[in-house]
N, C-alpha and C positions, 0 to 999 in steps of 0.2 A: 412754253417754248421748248417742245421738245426734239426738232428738228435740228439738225447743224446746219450751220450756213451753207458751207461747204456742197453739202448734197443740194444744195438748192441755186449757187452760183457758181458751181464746175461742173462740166461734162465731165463721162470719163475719160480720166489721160490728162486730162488740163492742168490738173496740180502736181507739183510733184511732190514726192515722198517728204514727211514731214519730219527730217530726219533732225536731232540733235547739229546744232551749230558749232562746237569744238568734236575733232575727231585727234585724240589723244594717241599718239605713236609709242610705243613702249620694247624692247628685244630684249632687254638683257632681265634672268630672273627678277634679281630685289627689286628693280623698275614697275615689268610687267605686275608682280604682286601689289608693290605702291597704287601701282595705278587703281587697279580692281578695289582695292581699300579704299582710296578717294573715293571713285565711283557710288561705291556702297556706302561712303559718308553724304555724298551730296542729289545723289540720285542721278538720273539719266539723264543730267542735264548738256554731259557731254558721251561721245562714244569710245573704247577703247579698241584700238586696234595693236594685237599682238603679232612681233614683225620676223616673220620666217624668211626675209631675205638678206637685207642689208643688216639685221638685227642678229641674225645666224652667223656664226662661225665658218669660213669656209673649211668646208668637208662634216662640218658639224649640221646640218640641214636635218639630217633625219631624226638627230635625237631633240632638235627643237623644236618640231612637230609633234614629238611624244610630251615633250614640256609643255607646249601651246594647250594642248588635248586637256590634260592635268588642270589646266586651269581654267579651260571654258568649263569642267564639269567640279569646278573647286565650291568653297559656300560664297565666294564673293563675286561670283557673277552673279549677281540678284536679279538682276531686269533683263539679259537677253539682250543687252547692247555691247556684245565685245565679238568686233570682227578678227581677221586673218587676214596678213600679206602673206600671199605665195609667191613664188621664186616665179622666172620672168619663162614662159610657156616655153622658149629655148632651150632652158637649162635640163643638164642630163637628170635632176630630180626630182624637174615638177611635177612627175606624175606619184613619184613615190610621197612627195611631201602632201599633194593635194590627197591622194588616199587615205594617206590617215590622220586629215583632219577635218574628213567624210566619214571617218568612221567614229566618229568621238559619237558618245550618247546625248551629247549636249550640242548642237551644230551652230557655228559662228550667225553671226546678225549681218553679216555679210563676207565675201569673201573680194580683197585686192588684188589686182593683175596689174602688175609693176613693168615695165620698159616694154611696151607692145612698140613694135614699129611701125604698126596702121592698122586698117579695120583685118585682115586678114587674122593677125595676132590675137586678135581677139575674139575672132569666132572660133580659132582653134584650139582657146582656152577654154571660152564657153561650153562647145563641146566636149570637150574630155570630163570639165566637170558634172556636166546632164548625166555623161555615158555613167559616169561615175557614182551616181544616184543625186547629185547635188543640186537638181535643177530649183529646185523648190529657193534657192540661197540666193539673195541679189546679190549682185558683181558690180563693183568700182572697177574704175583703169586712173590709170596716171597717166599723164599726157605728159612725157617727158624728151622726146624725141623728134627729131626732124617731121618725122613721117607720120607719128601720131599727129602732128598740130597740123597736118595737111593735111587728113582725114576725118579731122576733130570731129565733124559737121553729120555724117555716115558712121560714126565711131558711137555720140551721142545716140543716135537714133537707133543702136543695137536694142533691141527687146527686153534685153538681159541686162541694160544696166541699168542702175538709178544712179547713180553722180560719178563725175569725172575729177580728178583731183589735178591740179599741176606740180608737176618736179622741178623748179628753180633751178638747183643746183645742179643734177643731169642736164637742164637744157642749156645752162649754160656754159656748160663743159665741151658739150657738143659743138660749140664753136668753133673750140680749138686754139683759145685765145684772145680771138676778134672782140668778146666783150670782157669789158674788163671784171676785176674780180667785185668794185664796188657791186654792180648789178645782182649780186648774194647777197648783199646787206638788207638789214631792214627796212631801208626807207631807198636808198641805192635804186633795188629791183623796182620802183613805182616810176623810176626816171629812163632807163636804156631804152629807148623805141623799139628792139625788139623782141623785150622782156613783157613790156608793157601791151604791144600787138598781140605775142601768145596769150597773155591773161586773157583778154577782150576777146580773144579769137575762142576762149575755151568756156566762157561767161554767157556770152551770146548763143553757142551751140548748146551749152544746157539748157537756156530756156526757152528756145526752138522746139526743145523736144521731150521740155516737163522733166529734166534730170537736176540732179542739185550739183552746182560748180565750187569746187571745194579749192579755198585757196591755202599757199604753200606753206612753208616754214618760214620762220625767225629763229635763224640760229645765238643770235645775240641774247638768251633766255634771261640775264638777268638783268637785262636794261630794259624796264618794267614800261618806259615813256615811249620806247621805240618799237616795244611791242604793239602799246595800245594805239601808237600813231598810225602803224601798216596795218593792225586790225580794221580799223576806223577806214582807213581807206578802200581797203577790200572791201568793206560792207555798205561803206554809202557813196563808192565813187563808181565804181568794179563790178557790181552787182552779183560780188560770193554771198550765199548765205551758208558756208562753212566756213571750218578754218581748221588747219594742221597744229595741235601742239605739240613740240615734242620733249618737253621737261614738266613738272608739275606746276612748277610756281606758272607756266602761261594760262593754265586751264581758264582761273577766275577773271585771269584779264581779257581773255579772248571772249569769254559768255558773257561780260560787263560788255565789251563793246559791239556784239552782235544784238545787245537786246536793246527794243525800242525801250525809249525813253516814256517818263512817267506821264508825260501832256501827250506823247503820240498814243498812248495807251487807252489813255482818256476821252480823247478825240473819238478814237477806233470804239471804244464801247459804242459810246453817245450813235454814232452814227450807223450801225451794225444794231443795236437794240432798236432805234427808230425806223428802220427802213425793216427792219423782220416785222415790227409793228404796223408796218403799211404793205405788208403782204410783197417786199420788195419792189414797190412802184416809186416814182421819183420823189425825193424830198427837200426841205429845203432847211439845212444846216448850219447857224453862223453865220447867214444869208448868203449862204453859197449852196448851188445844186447841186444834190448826186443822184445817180443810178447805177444798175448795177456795175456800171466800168468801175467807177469809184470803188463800190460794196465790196468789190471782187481785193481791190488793194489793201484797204484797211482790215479784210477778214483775215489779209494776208500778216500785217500787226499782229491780230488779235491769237494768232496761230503762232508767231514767234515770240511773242511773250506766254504763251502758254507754253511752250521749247524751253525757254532759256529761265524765266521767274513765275510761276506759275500763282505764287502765290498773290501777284499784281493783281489776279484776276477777282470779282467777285464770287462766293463759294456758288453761289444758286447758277450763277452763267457757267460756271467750272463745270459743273453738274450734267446742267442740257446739255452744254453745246460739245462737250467731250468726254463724258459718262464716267 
């Protein structure tokens, strides 16, 4: 078996990027460095995103770039998974901030584009960073604005991104009051109808167009129940397979509750090794039929337990199907 599945039940474009399930927010030094140290304890199992916007000091932007720099090329990025927030394409720095953290010898795993107002904002990000030699760098956006969740659709299908992340707290601000302040809470934001229609509205564009839908924060970081409840939701109601952390202690609760469970695991082998064994023709399961619509789901398992616990997997299936 020395095939992936993958090349054998996606076209190109079909999948999307098989990115880590926690994307960990960090600005301030001892954080950002915390972070990197986790990482390099537990492996890639989440991403670290270093934050040159809201994480920056106002008027301090450019020496946090130089810090940013510092520590994509530090010894604790080991794996090549610690992106960059840049400042919002508006702002008088973005181009200074984005330059030099294109020129760092070590280049982020990705770069975020924060408060776009629509797709416009974003291809005028995108551009500056191409022109800037950066094109080679996937680009996130945050959908945190009016105007981006009315674009969401044309915003996804940009080239240049692989996932859209939603901003909670901006879009609910952007109200102006109409929704109350519950709708930022952990569990709150799964009930306002139209907290809940953005999530959906930015869930379903991701997977229109093969990008990964990256859900918000919980800012309640030490109410460990009310984290793992709105993880939990996100991921098996919502259809995020990411999620925002932004203190340490959420990392392990969010990659507990993004990873399938030990019988979905199990199932996903059994029926992913049988059906590769019948040259991917129909089989019959538990006395239930699948083919490849099926095959195409559970490889999908078999791919986020390889993300989040790898070690569920068998060593010899570890081997073939992901080298």
């Amino acid at each position: 078996m020395t095939t992936s599945p993958r090349s054998v039940l996606f076209g190109a474009g079909e999948a999307p990027p098989a990115l880590p399930v926690c994307d960990h927010y960090a600005g301030v030094e001892p954080r950002m460095t915390k972070s990197l140290q986790l990482q390099a304890e537990l492996g890639p199992v989440f991403d670290v995103t270093l934050d040159n916007e809201d994480g920056a000091p106002v008027g301090g932007e450019i020496e946090q770039a130089h810090l940013i720099v510092s520590l994509l090329n530090g010894p604790d990025n080991r794996f090549g998974r610690v992106g960059v927030r840049l400042l919002p394409v508006e702002h008088p720095r973005f181009g200074d901030v984005a330059a030099i953290v294109l020129k760092s010898p070590r280049v982020p795993a990705y770069l975020m584009l924060p408060k776009p107002e629509g797709l416009p904002d974003v291809e005028r990000a995108a551009l500056a960073i191409d022109q800037m030699g950066g094109g080679a760098i996937p680009l996130h956006a945050l959908v945190e604005t009016h105007g981006a969740l009315r674009e969401v659709a044309a915003i996804a299908a940009h080239p240049r991104l692989e996932s859209l992340s939603f901003g909670l707290m901006d879009f609910v601000s952007a109200h102006r009051g109409a929704i109350p302040q519950s709708a930022m809470g952990a569990l709150g934001q799964f009930e306002h109808p139209l907290v809940l229609r953005a999530k959906l509205e930015i869930a379903a564009a991701c997977h229109a167009w093969a990008k990964t839908p990256s859900h918000c924060v919980v800012t309640e970081f030490k109410d460990v129940q009310a984290l793992q409840a709105s993880a939990e939701q996100a991921c098996r109601r919502l259809g995020y397979t990411r999620m925002w952390s932004i203190h340490p202690a959420q990392i392990r609760p969010i990659v507990a509750a993004f990873s399938p469970s030990a019988a979905e695991i199990e199932q996903a082998l059994e029926i992913i090794v049988a059906a590769q064994a019948a040259q991917w023709a129909p089989i019959q399961h538990r006395h239930t039929l699948h083919d490849r619509a099926s095959y195409r789901y559970f490889w999908h398992v078999v791919e986020r337990a390889q993300r989040t616990a790898p070690d569920s997997l068998p060593a010899d299936l570890r081997a073939a199907w992901f080298g």
